[in-house]
N, CA, C and O atoms as a GROMACS GRO file, in nm:
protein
  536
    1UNK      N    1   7.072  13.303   9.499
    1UNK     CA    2   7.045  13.210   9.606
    1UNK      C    3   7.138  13.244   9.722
    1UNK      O    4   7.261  13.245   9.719
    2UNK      N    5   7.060  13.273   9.824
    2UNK     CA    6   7.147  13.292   9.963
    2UNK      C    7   7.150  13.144  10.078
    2UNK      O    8   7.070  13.050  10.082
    3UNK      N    9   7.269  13.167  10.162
    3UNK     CA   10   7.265  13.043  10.217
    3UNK      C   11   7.202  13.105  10.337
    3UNK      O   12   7.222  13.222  10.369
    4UNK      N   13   7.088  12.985  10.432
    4UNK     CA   14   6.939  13.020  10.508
    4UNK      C   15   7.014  13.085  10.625
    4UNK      O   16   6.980  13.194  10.672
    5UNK      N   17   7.147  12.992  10.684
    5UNK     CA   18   7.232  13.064  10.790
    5UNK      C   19   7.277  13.186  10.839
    5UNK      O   20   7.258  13.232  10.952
    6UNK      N   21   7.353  13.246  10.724
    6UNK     CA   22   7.392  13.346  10.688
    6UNK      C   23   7.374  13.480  10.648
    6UNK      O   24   7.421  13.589  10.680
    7UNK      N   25   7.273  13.425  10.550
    7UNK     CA   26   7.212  13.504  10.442
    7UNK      C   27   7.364  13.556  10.338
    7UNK      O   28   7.367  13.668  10.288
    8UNK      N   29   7.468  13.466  10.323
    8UNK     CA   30   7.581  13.520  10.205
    8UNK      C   31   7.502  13.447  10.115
    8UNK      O   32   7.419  13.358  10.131
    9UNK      N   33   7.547  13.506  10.014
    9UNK     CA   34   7.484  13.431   9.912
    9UNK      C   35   7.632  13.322   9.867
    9UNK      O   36   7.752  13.311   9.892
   10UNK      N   37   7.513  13.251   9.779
   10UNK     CA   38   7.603  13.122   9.709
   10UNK      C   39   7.707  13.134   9.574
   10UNK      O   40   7.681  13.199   9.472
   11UNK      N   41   7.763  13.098   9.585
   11UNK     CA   42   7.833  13.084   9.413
   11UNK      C   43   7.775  12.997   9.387
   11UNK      O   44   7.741  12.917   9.475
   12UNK      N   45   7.736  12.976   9.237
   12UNK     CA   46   7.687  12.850   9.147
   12UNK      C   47   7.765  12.727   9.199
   12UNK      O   48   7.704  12.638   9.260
   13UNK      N   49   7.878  12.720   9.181
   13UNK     CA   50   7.979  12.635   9.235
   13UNK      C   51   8.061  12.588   9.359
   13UNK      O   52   8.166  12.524   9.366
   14UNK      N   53   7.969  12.646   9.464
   14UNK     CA   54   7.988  12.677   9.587
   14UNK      C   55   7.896  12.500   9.631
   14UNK      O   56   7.774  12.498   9.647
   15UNK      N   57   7.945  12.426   9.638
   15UNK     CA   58   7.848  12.314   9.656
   15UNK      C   59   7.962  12.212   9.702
   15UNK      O   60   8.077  12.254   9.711
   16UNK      N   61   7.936  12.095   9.728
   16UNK     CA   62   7.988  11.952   9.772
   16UNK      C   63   7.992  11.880   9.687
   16UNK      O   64   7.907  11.913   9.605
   17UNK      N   65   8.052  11.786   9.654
   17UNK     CA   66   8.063  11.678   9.524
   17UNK      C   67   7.911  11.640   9.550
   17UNK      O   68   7.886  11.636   9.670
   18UNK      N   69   7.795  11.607   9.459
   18UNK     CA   70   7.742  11.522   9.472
   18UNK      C   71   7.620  11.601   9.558
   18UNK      O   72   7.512  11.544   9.575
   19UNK      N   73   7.640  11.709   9.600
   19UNK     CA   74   7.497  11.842   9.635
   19UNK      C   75   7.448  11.832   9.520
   19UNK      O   76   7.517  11.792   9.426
   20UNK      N   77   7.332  11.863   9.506
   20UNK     CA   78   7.271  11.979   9.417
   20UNK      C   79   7.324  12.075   9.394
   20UNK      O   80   7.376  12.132   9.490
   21UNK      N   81   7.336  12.130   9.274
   21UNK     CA   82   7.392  12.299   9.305
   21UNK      C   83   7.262  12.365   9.273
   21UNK      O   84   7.160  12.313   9.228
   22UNK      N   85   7.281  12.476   9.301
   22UNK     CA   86   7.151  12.572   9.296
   22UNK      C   87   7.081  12.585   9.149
   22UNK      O   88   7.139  12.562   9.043
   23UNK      N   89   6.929  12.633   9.163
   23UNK     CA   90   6.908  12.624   9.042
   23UNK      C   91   6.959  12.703   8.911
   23UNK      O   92   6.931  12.684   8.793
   24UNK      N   93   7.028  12.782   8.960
   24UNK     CA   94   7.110  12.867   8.817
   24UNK      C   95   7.247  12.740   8.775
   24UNK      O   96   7.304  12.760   8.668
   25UNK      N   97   7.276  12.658   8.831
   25UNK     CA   98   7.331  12.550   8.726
   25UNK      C   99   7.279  12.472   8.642
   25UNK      O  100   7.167  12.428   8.666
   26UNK      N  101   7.354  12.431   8.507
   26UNK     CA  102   7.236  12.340   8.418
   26UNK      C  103   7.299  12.204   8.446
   26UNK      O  104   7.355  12.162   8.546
   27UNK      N  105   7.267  12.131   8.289
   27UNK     CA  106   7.245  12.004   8.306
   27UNK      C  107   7.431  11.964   8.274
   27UNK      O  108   7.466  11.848   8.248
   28UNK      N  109   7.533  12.084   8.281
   28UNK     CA  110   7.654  12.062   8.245
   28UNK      C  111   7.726  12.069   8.370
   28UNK      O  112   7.848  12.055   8.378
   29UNK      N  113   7.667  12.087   8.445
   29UNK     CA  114   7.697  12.081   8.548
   29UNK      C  115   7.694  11.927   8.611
   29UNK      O  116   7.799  11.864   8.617
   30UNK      N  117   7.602  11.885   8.646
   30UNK     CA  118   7.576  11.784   8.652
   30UNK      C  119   7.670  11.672   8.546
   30UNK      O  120   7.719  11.571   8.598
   31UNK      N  121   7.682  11.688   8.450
   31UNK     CA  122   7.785  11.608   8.384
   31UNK      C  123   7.855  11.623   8.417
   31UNK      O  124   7.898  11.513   8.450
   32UNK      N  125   7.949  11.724   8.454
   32UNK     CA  126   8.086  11.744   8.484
   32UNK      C  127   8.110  11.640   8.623
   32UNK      O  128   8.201  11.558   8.641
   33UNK      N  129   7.993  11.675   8.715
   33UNK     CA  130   8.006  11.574   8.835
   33UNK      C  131   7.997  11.456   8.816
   33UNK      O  132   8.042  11.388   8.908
   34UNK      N  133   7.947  11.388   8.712
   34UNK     CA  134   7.941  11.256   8.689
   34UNK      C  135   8.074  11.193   8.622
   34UNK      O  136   8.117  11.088   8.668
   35UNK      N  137   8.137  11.253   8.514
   35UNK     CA  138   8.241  11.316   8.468
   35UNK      C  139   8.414  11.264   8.569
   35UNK      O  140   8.509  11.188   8.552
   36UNK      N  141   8.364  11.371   8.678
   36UNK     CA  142   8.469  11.384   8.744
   36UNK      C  143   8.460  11.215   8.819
   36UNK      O  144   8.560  11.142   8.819
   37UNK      N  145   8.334  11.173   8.876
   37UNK     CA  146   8.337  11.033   8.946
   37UNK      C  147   8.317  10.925   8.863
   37UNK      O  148   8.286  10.816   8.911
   38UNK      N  149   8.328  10.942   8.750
   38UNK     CA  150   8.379  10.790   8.655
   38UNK      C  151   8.505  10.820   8.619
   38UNK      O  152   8.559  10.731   8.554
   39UNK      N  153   8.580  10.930   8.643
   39UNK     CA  154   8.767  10.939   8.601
   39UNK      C  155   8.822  10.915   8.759
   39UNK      O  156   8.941  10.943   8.747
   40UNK      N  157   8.803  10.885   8.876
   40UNK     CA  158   8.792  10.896   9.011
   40UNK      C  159   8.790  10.741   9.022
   40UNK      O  160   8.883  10.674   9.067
   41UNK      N  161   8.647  10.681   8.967
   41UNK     CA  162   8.683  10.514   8.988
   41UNK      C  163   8.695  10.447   8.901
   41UNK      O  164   8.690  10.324   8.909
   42UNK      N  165   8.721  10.531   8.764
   42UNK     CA  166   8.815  10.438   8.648
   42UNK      C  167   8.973  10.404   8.731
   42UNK      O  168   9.038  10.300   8.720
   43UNK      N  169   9.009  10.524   8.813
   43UNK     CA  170   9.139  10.508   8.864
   43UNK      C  171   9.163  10.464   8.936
   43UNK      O  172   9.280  10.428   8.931
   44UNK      N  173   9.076  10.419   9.081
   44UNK     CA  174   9.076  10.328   9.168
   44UNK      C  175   9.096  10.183   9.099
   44UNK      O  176   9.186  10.102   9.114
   45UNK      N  177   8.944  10.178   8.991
   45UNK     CA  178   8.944  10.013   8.955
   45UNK      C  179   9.078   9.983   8.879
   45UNK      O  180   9.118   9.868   8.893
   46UNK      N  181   9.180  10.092   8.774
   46UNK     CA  182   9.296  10.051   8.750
   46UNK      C  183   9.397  10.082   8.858
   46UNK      O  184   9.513  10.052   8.833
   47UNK      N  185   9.374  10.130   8.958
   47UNK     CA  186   9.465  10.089   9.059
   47UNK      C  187   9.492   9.993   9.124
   47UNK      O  188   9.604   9.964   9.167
   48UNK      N  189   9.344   9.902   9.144
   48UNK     CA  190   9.367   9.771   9.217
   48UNK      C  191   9.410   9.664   9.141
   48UNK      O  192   9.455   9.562   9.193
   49UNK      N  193   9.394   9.686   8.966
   49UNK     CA  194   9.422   9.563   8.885
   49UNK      C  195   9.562   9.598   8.874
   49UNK      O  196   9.606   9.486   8.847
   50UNK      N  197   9.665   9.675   8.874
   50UNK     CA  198   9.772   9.680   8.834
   50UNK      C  199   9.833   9.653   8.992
   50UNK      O  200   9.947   9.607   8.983
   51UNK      N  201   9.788   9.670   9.131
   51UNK     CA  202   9.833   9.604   9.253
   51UNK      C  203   9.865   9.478   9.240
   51UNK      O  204   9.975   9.428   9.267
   52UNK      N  205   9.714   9.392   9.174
   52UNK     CA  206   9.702   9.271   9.175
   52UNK      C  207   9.839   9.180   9.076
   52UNK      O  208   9.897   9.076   9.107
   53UNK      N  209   9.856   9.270   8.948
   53UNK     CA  210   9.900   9.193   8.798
   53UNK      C  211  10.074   9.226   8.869
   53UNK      O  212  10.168   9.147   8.870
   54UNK      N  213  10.070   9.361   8.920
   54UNK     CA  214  10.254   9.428   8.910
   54UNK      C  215  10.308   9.386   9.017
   54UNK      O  216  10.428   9.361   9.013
   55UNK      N  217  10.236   9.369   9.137
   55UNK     CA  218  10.244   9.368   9.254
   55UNK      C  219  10.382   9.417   9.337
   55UNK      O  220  10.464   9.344   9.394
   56UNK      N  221  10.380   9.596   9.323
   56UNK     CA  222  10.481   9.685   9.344
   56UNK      C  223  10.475   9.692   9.461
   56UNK      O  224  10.545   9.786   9.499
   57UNK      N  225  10.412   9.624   9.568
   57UNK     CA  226  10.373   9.628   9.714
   57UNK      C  227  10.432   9.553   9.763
   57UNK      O  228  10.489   9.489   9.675
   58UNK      N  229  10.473   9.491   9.925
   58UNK     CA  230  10.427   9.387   9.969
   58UNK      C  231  10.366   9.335   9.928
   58UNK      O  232  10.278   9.393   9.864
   59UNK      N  233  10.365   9.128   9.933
   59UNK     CA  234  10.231   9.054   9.878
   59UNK      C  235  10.118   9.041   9.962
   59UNK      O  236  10.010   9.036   9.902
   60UNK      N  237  10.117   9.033  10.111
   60UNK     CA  238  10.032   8.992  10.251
   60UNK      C  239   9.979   9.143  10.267
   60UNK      O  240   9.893   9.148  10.355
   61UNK      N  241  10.011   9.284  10.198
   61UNK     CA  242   9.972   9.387  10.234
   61UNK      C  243   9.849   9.425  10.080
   61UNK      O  244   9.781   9.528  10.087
   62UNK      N  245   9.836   9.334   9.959
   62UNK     CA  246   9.744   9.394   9.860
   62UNK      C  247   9.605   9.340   9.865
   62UNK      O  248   9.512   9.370   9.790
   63UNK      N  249   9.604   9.243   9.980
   63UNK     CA  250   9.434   9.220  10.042
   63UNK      C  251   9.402   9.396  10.097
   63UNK      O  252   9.346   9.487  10.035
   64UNK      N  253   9.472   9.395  10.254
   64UNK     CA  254   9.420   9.535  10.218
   64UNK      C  255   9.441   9.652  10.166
   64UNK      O  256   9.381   9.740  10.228
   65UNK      N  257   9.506   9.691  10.072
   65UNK     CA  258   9.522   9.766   9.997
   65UNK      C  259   9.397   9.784   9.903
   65UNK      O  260   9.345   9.892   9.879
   66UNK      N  261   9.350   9.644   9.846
   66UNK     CA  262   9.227   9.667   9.747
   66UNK      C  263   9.171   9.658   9.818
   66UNK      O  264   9.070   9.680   9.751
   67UNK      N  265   9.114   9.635   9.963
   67UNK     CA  266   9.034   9.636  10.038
   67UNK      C  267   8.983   9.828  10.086
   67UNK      O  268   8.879   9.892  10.074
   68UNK      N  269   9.125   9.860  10.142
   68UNK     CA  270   9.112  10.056  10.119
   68UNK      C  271   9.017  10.093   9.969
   68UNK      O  272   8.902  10.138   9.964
   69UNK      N  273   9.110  10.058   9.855
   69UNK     CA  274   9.059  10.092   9.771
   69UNK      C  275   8.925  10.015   9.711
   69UNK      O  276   8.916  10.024   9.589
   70UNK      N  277   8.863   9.970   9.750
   70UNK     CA  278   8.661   9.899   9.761
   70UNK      C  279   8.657   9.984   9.841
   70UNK      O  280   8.648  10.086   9.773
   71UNK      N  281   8.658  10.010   9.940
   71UNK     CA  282   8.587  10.096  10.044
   71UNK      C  283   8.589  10.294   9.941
   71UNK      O  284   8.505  10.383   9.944
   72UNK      N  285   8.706  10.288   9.877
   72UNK     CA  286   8.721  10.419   9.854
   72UNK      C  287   8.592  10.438   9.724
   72UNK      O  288   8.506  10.527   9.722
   73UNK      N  289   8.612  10.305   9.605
   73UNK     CA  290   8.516  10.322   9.506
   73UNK      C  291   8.401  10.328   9.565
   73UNK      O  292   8.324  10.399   9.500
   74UNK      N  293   8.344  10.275   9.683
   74UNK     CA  294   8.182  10.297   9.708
   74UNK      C  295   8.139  10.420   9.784
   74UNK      O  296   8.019  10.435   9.808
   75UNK      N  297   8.234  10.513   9.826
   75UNK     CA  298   8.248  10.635   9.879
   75UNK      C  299   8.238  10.724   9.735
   75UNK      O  300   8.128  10.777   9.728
   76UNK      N  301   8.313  10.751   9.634
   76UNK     CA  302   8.284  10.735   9.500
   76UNK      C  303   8.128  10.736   9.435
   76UNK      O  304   8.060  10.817   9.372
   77UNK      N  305   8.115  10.640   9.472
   77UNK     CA  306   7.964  10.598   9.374
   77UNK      C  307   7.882  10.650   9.451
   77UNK      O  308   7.784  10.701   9.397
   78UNK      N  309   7.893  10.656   9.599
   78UNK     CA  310   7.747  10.735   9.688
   78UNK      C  311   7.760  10.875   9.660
   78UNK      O  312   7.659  10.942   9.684
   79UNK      N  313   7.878  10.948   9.607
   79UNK     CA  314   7.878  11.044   9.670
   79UNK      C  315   7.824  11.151   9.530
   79UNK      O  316   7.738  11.239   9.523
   80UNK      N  317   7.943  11.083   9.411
   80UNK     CA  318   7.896  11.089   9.256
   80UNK      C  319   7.819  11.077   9.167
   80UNK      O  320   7.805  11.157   9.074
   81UNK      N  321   7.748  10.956   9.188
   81UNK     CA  322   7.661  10.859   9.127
   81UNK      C  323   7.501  10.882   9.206
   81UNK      O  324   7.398  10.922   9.150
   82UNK      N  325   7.518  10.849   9.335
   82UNK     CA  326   7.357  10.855   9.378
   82UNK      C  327   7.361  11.015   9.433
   82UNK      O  328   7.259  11.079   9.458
   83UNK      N  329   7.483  11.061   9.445
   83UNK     CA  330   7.444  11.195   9.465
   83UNK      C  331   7.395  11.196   9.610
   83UNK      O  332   7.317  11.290   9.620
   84UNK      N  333   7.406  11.129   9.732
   84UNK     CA  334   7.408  11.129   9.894
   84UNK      C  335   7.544  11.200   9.924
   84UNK      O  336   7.662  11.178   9.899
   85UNK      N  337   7.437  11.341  10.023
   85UNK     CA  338   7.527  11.366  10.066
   85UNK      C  339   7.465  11.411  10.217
   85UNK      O  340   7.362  11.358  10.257
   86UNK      N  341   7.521  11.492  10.280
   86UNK     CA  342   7.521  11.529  10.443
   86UNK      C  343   7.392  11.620  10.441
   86UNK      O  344   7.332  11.627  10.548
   87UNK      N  345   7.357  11.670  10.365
   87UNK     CA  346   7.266  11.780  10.328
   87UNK      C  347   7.109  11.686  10.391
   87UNK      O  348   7.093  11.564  10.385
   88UNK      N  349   6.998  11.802  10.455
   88UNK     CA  350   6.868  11.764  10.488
   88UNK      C  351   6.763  11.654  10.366
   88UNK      O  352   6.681  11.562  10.367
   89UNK      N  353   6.823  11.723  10.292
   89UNK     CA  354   6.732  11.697  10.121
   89UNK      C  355   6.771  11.496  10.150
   89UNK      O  356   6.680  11.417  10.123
   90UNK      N  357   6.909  11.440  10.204
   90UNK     CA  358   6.904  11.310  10.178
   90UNK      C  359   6.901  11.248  10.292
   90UNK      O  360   6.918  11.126  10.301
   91UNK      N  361   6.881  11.320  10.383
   91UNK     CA  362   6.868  11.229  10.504
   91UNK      C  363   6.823  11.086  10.496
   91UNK      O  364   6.869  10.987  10.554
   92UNK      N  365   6.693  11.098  10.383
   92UNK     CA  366   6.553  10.952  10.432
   92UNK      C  367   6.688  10.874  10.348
   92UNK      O  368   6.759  10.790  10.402
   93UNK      N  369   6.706  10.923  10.204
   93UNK     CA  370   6.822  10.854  10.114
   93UNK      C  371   6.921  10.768  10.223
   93UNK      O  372   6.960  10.652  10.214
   94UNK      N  373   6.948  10.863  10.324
   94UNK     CA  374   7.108  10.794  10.384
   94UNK      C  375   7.065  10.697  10.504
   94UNK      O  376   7.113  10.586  10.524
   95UNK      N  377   6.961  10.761  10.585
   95UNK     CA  378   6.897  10.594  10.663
   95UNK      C  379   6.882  10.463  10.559
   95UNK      O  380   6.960  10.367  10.562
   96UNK      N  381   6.756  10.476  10.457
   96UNK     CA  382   6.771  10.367  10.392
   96UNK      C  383   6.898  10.275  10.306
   96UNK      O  384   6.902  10.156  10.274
   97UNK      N  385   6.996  10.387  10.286
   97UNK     CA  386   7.145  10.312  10.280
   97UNK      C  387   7.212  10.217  10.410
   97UNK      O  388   7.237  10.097  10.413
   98UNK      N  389   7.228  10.315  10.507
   98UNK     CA  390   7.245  10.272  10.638
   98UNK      C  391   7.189  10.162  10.685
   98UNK      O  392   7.243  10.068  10.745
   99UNK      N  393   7.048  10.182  10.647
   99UNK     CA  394   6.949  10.018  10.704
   99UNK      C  395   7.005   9.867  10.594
   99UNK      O  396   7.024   9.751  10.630
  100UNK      N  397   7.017   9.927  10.458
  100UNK     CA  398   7.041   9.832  10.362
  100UNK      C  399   7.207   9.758  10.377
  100UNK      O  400   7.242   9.642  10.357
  101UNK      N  401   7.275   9.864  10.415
  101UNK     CA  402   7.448   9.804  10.446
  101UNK      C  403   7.396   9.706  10.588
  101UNK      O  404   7.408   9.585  10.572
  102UNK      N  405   7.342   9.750  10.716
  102UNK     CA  406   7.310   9.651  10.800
  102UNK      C  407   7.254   9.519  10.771
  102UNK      O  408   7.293   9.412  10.818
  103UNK      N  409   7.150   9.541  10.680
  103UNK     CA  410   7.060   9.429  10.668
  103UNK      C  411   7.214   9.278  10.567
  103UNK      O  412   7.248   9.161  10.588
  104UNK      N  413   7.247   9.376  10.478
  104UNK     CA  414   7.375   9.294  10.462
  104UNK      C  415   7.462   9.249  10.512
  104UNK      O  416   7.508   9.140  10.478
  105UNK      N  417   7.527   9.345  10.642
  105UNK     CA  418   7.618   9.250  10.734
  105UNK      C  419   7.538   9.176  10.804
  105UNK      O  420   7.581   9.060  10.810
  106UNK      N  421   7.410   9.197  10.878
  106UNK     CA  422   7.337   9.087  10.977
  106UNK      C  423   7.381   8.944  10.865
  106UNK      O  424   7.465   8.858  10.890
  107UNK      N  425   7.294   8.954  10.737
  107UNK     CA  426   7.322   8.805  10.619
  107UNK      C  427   7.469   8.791  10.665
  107UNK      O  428   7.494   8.694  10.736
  108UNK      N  429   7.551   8.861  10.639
  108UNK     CA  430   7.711   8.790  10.602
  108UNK      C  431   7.725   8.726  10.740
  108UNK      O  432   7.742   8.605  10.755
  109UNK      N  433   7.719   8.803  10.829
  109UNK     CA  434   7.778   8.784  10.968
  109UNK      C  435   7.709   8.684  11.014
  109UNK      O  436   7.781   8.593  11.053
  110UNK      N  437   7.579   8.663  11.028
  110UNK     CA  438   7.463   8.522  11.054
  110UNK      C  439   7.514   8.444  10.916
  110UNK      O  440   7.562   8.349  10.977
  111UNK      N  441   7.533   8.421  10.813
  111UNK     CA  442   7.585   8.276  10.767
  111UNK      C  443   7.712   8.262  10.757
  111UNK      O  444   7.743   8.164  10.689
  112UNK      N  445   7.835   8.346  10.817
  112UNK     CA  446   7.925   8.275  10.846
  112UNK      C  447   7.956   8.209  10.950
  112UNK      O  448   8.040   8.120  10.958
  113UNK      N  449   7.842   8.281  11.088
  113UNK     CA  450   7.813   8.218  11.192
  113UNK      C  451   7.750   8.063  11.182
  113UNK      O  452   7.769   7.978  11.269
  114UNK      N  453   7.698   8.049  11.101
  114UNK     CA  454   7.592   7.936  11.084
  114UNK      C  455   7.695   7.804  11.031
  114UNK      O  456   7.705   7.690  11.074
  115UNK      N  457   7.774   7.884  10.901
  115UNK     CA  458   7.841   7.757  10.827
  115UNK      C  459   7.972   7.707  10.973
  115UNK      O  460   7.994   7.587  10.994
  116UNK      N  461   8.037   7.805  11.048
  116UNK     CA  462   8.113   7.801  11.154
  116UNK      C  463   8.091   7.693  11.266
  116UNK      O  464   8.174   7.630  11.331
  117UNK      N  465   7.928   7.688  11.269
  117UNK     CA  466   7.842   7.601  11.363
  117UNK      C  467   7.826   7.461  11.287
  117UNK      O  468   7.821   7.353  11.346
  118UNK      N  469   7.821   7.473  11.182
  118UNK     CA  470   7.791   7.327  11.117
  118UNK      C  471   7.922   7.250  11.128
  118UNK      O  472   7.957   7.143  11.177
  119UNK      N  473   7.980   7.356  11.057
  119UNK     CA  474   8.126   7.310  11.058
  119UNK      C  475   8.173   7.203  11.214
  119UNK      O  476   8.229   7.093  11.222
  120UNK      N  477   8.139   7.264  11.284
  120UNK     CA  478   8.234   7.179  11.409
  120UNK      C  479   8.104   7.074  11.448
  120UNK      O  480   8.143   7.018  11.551
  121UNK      N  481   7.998   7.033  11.422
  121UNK     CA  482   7.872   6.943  11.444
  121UNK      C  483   7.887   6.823  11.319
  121UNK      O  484   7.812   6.727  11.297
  122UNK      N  485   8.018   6.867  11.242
  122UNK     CA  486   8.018   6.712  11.117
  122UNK      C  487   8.061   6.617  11.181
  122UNK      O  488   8.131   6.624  11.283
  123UNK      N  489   8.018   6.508  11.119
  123UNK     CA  490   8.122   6.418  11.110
  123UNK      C  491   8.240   6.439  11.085
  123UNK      O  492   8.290   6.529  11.017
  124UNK      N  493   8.322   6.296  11.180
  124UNK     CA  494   8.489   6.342  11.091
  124UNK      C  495   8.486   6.252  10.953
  124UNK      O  496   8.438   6.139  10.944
  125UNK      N  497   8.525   6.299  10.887
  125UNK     CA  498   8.582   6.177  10.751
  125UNK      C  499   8.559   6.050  10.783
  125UNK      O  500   8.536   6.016  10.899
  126UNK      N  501   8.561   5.971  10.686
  126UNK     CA  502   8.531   5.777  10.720
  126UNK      C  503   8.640   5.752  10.746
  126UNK      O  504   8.666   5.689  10.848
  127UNK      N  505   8.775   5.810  10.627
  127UNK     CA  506   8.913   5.739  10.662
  127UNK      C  507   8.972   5.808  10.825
  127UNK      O  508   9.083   5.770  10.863
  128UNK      N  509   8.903   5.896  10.902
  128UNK     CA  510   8.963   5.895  11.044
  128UNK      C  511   8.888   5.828  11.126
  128UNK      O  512   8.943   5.794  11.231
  129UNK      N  513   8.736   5.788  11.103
  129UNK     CA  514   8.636   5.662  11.136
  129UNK      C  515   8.709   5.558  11.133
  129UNK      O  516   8.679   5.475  11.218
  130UNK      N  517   8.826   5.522  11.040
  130UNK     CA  518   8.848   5.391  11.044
  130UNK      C  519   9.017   5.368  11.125
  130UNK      O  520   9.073   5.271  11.176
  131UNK      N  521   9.054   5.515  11.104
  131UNK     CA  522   9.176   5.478  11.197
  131UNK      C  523   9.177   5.450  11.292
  131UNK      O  524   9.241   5.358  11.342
  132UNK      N  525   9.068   5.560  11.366
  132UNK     CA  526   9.022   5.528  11.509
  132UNK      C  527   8.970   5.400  11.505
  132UNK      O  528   9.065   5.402  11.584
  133UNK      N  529   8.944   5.344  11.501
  133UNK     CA  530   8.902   5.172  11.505
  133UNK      C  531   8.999   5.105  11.505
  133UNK      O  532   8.988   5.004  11.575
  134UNK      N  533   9.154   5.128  11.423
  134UNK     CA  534   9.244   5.011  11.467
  134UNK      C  535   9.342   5.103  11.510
  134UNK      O  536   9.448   5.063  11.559
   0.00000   0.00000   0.00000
């Protein structure tokens, strides 16, 4: 297999986490990549529980700290797991990710907007109903 640019050819192993590799790799291949990204966010997810339990950090700094590390496990799982990567082959794959993360912040971002709006349209409490009265 040659690369279309170039014309060098490929090494079997000449690939991106989470490419395809060419068809002269087998199905051990493919394990190994799966392999490598469940020892990758076994270590993230025991990284953030031992932040949380040991708390060898700052305390006001392990929001984002596990916050880095969520962002790092789902970088992880796209890249390991669904196998998206930069390559032509996933383009349609990476819009419909792209559209699906939006369609989720529009929800988050429109109902925290919404509960924000209710919020200041309540009533106050009865017991400040009644202070204000005497």
């Amino acid at each position: 297999m040659t690369d279309a640019s170039s014309g060098v050819p490929l090494h079997p192993y000449d690939t991106a986490p989470g490419d395809k590799p060419p068809s002269s790799a087998g199905a051990r291949d493919f394990l190994v990549n799966y392999l490598i990204g469940l020892v990758l966010a076994l270590g993230l997810t025991a990284t953030a529980y031992l932040l949380v339990i040991a708390r060898p950090v700052w305390l006001p700094s392990i929001p984002i700290a596990i916050l880095v590390l969520a962002i790092a496990q789902m970088a992880i799982h796209v890249v390991f797991f669904l196998q998206l990567t930069s390559g032509p082959e996933s383009a349609s794959n990476i819009m419909a990710l792209a559209f699906g993360v939006l369609i989720v912040v529009l929800l988050m971002v429109g109902s925290l907007w919404i509960m924000s709006n209710l919020d200041h349209r309540m009533a106050p409490p009865l017991d400040k109903l009644l202070q204000m009265q005497h």
